[in-house]
PQR file of N, CA, C, O and H, with PARSE charges and radii, in Angstrom:
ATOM      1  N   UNK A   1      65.011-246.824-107.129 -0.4000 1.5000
ATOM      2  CA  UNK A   1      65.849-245.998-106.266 -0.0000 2.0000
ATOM      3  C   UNK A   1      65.301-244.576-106.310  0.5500 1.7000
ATOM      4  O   UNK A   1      65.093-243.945-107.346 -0.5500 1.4000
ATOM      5  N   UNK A   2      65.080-244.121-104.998 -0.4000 1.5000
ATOM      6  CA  UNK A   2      64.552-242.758-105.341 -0.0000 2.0000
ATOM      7  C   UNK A   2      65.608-241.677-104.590  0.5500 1.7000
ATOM      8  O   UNK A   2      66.389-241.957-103.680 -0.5500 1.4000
ATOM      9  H   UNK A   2      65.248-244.634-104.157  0.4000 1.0000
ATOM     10  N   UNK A   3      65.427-240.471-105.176 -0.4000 1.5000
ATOM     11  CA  UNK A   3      66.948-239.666-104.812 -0.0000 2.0000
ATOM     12  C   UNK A   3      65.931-237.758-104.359  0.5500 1.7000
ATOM     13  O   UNK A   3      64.722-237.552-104.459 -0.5500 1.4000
ATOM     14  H   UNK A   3      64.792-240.244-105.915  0.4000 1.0000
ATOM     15  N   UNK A   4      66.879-236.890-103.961 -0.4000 1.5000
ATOM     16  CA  UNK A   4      66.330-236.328-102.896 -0.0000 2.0000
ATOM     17  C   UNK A   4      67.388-234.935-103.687  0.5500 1.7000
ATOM     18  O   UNK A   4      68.568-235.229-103.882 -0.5500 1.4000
ATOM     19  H   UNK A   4      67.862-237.057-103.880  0.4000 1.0000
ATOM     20  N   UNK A   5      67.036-233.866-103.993 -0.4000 1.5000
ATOM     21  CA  UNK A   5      67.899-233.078-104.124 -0.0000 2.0000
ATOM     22  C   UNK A   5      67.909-231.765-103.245  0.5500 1.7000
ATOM     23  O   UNK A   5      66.974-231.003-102.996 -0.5500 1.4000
ATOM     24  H   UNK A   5      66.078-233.627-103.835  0.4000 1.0000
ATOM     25  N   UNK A   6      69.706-231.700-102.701 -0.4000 1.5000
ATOM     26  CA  UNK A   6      70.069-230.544-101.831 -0.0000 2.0000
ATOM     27  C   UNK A   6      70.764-229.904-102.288  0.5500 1.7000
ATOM     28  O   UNK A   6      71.524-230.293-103.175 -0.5500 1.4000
ATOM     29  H   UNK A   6      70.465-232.319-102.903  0.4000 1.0000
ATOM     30  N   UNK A   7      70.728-228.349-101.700 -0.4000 1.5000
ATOM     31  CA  UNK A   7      71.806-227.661-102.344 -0.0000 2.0000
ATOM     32  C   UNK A   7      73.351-227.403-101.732  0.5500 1.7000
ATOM     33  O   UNK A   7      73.391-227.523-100.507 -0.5500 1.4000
ATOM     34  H   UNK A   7      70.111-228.034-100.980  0.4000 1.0000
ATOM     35  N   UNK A   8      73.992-227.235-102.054 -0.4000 1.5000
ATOM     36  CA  UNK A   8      75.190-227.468-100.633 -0.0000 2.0000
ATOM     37  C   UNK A   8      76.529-226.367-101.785  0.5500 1.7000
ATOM     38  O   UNK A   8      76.360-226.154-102.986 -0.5500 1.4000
ATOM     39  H   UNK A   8      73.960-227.137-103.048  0.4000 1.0000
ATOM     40  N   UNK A   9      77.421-225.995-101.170 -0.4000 1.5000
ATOM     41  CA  UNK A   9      78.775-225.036-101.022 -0.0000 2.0000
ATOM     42  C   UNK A   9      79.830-225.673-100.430  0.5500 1.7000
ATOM     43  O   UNK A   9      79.830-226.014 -99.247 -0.5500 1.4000
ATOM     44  H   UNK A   9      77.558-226.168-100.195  0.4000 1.0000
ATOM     45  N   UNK A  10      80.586-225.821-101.076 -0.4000 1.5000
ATOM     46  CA  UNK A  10      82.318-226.428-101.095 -0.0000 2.0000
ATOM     47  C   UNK A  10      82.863-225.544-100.238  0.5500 1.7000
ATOM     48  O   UNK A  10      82.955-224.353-100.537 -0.5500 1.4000
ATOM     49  H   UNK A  10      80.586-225.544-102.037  0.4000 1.0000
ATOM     50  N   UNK A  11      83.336-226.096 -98.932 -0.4000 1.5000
ATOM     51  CA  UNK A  11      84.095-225.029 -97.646 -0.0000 2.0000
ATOM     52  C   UNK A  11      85.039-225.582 -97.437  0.5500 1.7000
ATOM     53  O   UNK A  11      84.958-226.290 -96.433 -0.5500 1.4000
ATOM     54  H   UNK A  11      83.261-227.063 -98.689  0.4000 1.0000
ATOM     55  N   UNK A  12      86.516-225.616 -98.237 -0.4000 1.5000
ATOM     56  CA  UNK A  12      87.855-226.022 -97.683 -0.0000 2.0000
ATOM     57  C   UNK A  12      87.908-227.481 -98.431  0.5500 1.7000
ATOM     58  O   UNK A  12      88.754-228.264 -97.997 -0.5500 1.4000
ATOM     59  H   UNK A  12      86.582-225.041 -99.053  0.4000 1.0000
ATOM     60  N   UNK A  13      87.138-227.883 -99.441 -0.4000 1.5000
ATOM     61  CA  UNK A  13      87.261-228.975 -99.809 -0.0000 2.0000
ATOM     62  C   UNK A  13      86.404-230.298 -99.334  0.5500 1.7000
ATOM     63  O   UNK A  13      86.655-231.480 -99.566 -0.5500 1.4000
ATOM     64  H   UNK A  13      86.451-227.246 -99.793  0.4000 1.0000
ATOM     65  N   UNK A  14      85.178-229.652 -98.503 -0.4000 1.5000
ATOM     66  CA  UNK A  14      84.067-230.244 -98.097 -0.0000 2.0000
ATOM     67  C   UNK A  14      82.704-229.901 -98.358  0.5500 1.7000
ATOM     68  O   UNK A  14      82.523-228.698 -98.166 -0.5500 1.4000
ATOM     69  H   UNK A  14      84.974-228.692 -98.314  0.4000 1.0000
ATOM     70  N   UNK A  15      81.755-230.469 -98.698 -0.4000 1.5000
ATOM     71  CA  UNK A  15      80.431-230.217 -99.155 -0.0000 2.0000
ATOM     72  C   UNK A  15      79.557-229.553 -97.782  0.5500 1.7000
ATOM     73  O   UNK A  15      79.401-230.309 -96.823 -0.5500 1.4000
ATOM     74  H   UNK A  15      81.903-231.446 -98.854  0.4000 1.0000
ATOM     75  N   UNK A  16      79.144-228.516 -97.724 -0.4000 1.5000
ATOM     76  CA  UNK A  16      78.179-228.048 -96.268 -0.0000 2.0000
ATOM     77  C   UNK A  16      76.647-227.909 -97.393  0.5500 1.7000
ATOM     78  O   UNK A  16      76.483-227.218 -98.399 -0.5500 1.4000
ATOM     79  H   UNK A  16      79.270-227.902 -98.504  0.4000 1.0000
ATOM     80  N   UNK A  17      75.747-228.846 -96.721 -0.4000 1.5000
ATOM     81  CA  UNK A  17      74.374-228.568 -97.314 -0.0000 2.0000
ATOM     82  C   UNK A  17      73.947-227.077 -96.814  0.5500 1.7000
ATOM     83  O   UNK A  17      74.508-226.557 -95.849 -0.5500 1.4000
ATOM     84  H   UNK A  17      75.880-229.407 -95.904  0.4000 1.0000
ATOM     85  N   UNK A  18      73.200-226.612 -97.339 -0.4000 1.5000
ATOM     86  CA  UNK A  18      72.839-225.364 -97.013 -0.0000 2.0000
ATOM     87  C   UNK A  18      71.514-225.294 -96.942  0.5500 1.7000
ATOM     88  O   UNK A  18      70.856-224.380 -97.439 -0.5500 1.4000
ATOM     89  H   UNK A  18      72.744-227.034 -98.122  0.4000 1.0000
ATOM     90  N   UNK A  19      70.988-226.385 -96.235 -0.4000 1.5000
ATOM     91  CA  UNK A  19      69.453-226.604 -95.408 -0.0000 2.0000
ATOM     92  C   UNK A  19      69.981-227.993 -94.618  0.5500 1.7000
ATOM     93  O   UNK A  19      70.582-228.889 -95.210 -0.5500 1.4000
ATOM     94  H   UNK A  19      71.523-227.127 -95.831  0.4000 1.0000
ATOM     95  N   UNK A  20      69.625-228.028 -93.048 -0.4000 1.5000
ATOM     96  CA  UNK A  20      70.002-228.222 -91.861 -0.0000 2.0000
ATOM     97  C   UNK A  20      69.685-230.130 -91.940  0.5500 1.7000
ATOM     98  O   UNK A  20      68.855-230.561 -91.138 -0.5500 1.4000
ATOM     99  H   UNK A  20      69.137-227.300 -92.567  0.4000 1.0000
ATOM    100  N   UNK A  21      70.112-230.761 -92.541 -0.4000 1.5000
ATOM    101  CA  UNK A  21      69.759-232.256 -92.954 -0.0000 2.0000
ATOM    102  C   UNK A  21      70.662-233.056 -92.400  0.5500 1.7000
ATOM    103  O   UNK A  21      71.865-232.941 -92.633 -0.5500 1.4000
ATOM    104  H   UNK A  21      70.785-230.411 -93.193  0.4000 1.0000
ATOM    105  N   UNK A  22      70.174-233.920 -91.634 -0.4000 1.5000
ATOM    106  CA  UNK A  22      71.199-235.438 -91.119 -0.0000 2.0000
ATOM    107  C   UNK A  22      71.224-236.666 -92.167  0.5500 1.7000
ATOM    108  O   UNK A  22      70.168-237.291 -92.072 -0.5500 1.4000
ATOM    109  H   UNK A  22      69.196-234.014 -91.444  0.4000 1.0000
ATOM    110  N   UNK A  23      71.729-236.984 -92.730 -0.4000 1.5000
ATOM    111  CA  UNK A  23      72.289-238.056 -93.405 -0.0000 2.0000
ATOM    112  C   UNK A  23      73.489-239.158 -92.750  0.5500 1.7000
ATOM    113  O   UNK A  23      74.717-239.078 -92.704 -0.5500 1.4000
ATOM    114  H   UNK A  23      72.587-236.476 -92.807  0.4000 1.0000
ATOM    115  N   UNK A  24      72.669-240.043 -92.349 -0.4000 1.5000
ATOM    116  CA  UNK A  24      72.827-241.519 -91.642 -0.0000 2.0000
ATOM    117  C   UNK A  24      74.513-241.546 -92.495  0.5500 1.7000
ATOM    118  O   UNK A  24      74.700-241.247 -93.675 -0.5500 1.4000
ATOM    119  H   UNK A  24      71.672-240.108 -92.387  0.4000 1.0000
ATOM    120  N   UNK A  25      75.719-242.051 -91.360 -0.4000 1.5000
ATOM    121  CA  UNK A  25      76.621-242.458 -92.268 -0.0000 2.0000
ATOM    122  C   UNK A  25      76.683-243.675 -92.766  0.5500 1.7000
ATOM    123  O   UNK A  25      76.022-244.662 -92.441 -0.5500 1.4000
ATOM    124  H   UNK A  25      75.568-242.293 -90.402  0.4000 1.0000
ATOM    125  N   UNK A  26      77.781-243.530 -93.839 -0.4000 1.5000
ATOM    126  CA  UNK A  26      77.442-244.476 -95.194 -0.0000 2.0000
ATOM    127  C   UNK A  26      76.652-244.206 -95.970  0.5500 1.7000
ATOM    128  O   UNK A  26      76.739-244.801 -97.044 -0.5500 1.4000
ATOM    129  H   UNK A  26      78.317-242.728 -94.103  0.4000 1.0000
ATOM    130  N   UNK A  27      75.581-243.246 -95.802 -0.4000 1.5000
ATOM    131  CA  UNK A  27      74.921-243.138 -97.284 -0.0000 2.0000
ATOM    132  C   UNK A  27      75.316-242.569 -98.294  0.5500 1.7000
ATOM    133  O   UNK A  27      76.136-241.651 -98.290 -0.5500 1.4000
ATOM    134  H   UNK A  27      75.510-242.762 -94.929  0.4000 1.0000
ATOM    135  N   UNK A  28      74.672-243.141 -99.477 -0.4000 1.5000
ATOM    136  CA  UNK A  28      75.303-243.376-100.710 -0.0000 2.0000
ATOM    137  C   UNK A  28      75.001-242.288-101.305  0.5500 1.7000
ATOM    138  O   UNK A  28      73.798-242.351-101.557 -0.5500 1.4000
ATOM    139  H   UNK A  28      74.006-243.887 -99.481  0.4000 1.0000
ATOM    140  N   UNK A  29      75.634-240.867-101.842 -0.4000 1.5000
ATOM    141  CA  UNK A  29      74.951-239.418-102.266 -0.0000 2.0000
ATOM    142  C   UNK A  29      75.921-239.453-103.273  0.5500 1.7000
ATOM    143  O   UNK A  29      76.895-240.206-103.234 -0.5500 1.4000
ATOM    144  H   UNK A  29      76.612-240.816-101.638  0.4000 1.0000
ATOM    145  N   UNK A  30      75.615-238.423-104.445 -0.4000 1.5000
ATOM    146  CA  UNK A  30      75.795-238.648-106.070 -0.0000 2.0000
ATOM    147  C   UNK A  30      75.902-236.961-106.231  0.5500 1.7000
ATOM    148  O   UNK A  30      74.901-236.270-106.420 -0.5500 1.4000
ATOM    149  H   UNK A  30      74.824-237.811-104.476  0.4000 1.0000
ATOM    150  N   UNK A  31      77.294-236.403-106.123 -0.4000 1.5000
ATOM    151  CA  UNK A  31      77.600-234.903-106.334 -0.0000 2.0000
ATOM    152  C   UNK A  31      77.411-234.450-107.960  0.5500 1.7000
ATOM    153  O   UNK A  31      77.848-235.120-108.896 -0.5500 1.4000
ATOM    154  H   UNK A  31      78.107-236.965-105.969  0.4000 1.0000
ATOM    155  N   UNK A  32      76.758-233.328-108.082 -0.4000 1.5000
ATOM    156  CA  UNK A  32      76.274-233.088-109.656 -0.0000 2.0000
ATOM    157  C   UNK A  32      76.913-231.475-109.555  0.5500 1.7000
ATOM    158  O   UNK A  32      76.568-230.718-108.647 -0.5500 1.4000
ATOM    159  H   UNK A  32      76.403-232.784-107.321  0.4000 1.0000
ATOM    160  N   UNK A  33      77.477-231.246-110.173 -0.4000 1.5000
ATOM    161  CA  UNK A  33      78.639-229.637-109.634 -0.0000 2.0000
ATOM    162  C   UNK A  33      77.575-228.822-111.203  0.5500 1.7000
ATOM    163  O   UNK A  33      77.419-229.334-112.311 -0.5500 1.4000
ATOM    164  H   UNK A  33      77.757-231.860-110.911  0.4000 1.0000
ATOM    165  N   UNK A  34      77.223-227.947-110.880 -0.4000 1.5000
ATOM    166  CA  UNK A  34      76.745-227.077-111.501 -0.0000 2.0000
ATOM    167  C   UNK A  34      77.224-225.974-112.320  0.5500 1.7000
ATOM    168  O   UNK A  34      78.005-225.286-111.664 -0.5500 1.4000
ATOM    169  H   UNK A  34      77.349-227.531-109.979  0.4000 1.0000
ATOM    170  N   UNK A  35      77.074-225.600-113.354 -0.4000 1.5000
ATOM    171  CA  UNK A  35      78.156-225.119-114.171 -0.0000 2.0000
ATOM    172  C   UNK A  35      77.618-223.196-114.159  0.5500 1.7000
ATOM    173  O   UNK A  35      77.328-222.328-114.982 -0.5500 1.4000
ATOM    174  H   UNK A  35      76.439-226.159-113.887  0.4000 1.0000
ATOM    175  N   UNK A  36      77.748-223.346-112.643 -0.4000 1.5000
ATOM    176  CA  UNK A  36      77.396-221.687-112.158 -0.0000 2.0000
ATOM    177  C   UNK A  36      78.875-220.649-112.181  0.5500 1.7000
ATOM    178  O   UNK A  36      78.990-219.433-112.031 -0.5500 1.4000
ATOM    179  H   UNK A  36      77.984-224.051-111.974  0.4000 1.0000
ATOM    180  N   UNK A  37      79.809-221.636-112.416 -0.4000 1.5000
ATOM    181  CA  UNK A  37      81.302-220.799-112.473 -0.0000 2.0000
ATOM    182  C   UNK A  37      81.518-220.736-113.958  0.5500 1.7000
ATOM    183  O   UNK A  37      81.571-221.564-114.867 -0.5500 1.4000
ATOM    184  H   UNK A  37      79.716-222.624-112.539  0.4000 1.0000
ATOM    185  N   UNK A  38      81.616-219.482-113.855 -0.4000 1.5000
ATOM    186  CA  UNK A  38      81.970-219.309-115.524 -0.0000 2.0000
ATOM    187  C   UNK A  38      83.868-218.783-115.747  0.5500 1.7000
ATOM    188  O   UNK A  38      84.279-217.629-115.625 -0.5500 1.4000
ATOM    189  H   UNK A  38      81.572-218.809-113.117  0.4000 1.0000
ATOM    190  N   UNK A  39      84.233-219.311-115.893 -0.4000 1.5000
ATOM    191  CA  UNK A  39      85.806-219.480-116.153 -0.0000 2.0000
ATOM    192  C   UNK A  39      86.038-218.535-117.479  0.5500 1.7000
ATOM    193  O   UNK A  39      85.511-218.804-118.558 -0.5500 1.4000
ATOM    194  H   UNK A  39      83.899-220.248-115.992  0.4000 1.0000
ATOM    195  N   UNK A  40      86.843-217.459-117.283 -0.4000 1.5000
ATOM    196  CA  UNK A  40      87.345-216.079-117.478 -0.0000 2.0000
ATOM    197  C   UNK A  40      87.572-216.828-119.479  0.5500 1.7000
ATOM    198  O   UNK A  40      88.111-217.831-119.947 -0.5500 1.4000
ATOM    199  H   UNK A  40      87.271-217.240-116.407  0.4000 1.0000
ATOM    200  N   UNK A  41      87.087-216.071-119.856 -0.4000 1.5000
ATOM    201  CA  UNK A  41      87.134-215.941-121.205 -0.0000 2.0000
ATOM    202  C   UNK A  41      87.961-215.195-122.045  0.5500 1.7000
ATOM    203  O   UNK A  41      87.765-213.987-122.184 -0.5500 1.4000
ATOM    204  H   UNK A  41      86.649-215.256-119.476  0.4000 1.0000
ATOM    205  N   UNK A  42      88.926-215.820-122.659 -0.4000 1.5000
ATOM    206  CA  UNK A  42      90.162-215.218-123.333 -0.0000 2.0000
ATOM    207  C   UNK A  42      89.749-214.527-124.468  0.5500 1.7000
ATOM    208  O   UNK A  42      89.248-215.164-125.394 -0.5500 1.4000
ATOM    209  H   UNK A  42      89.085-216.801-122.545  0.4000 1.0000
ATOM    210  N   UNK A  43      89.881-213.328-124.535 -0.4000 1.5000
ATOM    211  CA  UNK A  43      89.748-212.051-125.769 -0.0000 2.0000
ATOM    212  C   UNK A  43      91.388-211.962-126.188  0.5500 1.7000
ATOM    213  O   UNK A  43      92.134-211.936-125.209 -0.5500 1.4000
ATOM    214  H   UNK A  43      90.287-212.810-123.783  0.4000 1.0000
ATOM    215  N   UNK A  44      91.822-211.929-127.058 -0.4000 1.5000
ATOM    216  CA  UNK A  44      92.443-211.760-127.873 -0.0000 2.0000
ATOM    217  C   UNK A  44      91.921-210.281-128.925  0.5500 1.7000
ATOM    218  O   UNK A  44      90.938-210.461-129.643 -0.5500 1.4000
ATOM    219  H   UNK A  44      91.216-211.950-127.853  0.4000 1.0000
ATOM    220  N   UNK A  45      92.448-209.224-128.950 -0.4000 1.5000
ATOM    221  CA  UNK A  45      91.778-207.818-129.474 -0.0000 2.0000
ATOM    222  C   UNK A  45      93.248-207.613-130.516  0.5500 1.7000
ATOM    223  O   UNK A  45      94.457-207.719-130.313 -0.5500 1.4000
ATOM    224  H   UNK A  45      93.247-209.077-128.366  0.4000 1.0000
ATOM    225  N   UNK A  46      92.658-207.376-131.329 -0.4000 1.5000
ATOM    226  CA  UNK A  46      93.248-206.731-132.508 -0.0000 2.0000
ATOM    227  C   UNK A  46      92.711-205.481-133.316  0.5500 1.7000
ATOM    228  O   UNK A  46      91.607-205.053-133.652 -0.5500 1.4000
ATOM    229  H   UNK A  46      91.675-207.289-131.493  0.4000 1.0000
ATOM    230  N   UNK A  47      94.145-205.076-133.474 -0.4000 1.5000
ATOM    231  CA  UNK A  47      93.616-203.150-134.158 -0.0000 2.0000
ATOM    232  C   UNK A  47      92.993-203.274-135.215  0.5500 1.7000
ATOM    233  O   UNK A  47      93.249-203.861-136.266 -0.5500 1.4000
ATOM    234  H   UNK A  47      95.042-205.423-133.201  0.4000 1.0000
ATOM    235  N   UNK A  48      91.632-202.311-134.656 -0.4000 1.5000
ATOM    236  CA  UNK A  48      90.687-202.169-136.187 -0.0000 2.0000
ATOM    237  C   UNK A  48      91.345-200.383-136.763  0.5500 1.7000
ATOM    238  O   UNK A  48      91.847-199.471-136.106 -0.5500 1.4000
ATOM    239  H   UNK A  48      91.423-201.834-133.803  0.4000 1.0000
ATOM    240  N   UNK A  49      91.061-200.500-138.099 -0.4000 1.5000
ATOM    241  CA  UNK A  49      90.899-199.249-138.930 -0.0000 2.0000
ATOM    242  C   UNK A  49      89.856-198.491-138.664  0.5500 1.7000
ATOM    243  O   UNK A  49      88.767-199.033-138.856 -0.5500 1.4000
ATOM    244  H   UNK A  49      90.653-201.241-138.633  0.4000 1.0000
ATOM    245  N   UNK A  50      89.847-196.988-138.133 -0.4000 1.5000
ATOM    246  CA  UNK A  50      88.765-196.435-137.968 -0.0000 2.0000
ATOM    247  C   UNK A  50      88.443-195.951-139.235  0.5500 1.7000
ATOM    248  O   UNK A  50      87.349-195.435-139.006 -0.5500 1.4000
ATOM    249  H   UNK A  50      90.731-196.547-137.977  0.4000 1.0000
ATOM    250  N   UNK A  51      88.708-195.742-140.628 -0.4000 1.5000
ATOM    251  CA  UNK A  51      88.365-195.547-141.423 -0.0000 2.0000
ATOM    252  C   UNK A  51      88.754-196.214-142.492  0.5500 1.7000
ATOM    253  O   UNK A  51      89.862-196.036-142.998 -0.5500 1.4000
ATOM    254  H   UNK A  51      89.597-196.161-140.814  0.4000 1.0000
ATOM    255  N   UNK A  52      87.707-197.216-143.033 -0.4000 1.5000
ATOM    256  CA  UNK A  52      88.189-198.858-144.038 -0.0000 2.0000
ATOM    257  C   UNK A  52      88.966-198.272-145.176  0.5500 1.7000
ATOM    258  O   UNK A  52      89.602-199.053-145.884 -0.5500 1.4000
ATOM    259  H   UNK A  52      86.807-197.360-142.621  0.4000 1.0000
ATOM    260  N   UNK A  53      88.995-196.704-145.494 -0.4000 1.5000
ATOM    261  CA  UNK A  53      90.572-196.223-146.766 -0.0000 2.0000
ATOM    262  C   UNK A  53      91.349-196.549-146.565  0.5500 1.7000
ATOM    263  O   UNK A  53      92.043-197.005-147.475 -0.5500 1.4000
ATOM    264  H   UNK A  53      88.478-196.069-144.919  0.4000 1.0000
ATOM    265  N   UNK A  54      91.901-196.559-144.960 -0.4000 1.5000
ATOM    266  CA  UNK A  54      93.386-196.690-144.492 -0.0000 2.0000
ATOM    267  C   UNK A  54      93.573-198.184-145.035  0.5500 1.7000
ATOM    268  O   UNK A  54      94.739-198.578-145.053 -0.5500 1.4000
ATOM    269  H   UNK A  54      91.337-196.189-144.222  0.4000 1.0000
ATOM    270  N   UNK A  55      92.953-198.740-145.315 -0.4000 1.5000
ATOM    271  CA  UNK A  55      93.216-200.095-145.810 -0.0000 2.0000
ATOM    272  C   UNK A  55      94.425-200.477-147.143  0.5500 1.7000
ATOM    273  O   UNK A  55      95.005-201.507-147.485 -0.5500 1.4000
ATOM    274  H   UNK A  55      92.006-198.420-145.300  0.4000 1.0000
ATOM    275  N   UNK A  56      94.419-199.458-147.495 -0.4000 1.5000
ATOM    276  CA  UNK A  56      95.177-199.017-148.835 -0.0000 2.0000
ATOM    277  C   UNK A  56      96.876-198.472-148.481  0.5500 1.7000
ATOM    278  O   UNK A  56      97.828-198.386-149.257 -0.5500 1.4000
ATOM    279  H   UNK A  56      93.948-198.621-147.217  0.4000 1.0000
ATOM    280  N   UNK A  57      96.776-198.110-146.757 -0.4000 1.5000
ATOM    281  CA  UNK A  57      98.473-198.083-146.483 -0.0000 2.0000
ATOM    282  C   UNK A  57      99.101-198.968-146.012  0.5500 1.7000
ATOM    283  O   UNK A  57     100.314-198.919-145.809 -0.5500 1.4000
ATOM    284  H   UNK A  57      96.003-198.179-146.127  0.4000 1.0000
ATOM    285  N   UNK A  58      98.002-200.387-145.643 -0.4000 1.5000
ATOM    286  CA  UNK A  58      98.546-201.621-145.419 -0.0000 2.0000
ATOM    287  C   UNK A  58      98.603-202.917-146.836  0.5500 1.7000
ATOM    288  O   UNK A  58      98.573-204.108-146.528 -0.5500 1.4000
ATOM    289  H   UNK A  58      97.016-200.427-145.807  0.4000 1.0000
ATOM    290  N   UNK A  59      98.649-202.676-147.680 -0.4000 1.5000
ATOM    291  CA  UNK A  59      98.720-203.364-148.474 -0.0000 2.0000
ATOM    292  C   UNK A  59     100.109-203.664-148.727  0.5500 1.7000
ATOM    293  O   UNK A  59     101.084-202.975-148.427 -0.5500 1.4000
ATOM    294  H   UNK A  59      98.673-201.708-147.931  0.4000 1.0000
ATOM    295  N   UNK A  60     100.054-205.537-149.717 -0.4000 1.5000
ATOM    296  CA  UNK A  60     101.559-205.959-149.373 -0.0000 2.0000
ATOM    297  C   UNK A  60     102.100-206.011-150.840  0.5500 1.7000
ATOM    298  O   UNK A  60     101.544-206.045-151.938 -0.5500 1.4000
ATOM    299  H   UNK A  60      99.262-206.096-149.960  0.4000 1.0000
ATOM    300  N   UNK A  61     103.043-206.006-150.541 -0.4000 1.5000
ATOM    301  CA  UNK A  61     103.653-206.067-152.366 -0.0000 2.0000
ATOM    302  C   UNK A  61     104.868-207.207-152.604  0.5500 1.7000
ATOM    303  O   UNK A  61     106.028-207.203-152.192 -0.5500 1.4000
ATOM    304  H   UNK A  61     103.495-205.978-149.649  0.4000 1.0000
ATOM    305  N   UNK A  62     104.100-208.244-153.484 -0.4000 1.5000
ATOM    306  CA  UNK A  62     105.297-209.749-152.914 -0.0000 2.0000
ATOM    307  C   UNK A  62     105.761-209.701-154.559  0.5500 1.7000
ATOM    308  O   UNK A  62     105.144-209.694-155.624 -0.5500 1.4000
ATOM    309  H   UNK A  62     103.158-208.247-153.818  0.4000 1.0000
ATOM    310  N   UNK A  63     107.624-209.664-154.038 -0.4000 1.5000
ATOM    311  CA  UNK A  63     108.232-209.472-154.844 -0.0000 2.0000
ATOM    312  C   UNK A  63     109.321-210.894-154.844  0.5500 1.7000
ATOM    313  O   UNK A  63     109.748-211.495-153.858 -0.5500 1.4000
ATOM    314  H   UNK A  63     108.125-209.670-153.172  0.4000 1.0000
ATOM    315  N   UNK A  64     109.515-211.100-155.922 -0.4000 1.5000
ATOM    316  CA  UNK A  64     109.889-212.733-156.315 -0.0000 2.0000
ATOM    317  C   UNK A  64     111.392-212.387-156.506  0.5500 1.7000
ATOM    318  O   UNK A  64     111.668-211.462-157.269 -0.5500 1.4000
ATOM    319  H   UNK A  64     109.168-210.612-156.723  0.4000 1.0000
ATOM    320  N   UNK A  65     112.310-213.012-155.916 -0.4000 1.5000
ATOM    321  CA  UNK A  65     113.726-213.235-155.421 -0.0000 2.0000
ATOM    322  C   UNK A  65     113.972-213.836-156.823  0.5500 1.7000
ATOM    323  O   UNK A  65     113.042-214.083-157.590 -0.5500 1.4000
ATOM    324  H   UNK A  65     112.085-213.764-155.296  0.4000 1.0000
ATOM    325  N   UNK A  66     115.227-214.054-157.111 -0.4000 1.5000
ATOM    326  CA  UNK A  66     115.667-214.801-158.356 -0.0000 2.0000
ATOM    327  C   UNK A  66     116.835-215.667-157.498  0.5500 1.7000
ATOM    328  O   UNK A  66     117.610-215.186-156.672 -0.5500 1.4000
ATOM    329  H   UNK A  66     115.983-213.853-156.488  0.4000 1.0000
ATOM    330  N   UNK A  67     116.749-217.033-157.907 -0.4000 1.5000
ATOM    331  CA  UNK A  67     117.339-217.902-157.102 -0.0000 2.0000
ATOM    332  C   UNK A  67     119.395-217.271-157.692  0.5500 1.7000
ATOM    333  O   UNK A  67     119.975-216.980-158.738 -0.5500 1.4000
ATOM    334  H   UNK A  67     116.119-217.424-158.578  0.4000 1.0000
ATOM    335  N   UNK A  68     119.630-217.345-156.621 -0.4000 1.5000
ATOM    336  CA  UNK A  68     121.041-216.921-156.321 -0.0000 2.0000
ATOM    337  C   UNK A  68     122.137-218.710-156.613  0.5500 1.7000
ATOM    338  O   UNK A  68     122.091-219.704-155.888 -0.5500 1.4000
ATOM    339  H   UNK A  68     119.158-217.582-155.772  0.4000 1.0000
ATOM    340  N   UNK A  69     122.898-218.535-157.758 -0.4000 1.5000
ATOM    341  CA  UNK A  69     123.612-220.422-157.800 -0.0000 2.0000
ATOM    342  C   UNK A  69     124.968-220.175-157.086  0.5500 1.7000
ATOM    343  O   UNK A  69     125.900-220.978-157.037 -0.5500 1.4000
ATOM    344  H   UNK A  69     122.935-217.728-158.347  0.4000 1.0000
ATOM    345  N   UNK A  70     124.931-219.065-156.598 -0.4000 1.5000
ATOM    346  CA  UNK A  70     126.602-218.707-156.250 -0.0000 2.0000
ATOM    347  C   UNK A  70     126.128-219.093-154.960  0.5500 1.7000
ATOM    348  O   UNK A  70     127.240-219.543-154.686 -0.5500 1.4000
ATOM    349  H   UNK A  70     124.174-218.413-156.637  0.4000 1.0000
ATOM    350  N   UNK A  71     125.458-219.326-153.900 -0.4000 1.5000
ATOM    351  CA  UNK A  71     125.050-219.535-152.655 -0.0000 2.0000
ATOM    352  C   UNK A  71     125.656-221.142-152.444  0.5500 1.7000
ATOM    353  O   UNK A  71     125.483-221.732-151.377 -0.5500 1.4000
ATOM    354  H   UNK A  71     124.555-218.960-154.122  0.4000 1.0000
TER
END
């Protein structure tokens, strides 16, 4: 089987080749979608420290509860 490659653009939900070609109907053609759309990339940004000291006013201090029996 030998195969023939065109380039073609999706117009309304139809393939338009984009070089001027008749193709007999019924023939049998094999769509290969090209991964030329690049789909929007989720950033997620979180606050940096402009100076890595400040690191020292976020620190946590885990303090241990004493179980309560009257609850």
């Amino acid at each position: 089987m030998s195969s023939t490659t065109y380039d073609g653009i999706v117009y309304n939900g139809q393939i338009r080749l984009l070089t001027d070609v008749h193709l007999p109907d019924q023939t049998r053609v094999y769509v290969t979608v090209a991964d030329s759309v690049q789909r929007p990339v989720m950033r997620i940004v979180t606050p940096q420290l402009v100076h890595s000291e400040q690191a020292v006013d976020f620190q946590k201090q885990m303090v241990e509860d004493e179980p309560d029996a009257s609850l």
